[in-house]
Residue frames as qw, qx, qy, qz and C-alpha x, y, z in Angstrom:
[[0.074, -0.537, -0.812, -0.214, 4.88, -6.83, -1.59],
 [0.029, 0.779, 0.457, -0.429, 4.14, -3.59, 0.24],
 [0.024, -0.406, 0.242, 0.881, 5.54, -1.58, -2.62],
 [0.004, -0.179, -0.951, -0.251, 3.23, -3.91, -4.78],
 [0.170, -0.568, -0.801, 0.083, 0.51, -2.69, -2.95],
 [0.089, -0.696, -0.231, 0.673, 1.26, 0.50, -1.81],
 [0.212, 0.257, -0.430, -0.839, 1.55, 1.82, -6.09],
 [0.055, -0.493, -0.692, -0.524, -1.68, -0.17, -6.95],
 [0.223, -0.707, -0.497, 0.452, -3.55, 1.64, -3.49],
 [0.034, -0.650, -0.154, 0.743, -1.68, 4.97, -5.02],
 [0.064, -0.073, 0.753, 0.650, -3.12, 4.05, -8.72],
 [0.547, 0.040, 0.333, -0.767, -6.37, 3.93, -7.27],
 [0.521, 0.207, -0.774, -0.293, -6.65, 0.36, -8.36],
 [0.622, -0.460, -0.630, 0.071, -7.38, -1.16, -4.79],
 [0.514, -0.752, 0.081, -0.405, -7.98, 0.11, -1.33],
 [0.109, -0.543, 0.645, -0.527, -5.88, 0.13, 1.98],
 [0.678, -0.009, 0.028, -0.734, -8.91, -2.28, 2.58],
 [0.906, 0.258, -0.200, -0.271, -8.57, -4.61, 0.03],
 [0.274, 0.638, -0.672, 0.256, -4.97, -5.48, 0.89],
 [0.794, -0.418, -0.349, -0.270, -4.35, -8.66, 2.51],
 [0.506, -0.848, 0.015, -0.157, -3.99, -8.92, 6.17],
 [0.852, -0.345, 0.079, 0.386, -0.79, -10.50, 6.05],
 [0.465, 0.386, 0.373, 0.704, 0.57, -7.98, 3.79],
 [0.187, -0.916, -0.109, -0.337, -1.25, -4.21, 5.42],
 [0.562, -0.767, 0.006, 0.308, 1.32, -3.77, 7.99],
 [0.573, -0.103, 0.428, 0.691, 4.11, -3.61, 5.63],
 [0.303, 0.658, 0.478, 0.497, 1.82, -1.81, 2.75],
 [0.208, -0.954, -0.218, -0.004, 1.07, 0.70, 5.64],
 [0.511, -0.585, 0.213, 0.592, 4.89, 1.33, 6.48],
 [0.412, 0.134, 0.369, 0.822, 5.99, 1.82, 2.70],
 [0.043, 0.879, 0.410, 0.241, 2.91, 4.61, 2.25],
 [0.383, -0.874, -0.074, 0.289, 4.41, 6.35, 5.12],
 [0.595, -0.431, 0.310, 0.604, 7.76, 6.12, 3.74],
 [0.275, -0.030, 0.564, 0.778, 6.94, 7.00, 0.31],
 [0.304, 0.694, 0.534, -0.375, 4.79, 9.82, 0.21],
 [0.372, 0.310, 0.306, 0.820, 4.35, 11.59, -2.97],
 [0.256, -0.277, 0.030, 0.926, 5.09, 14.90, -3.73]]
């Protein structure tokens, strides 16, 4: 679910925000891990 989140966040489809709370800690770790180039 954080990759789930972390390509609609970098689709500009939802915010970092919108993401629920059980689910941001994880969304926040894949960003980190998969920044893009």
């Amino acid at each position: 679910m954080g990759r789930y989140y972390g390509l609609k966040i970098r689709n500009n489809e939802m915010t970092l925000e919108k993401v629920p709370r059980l689910w941001k800690t994880m969304t926040e770790k894949w960003l980190e891990q998969n920044t893009a180039d």
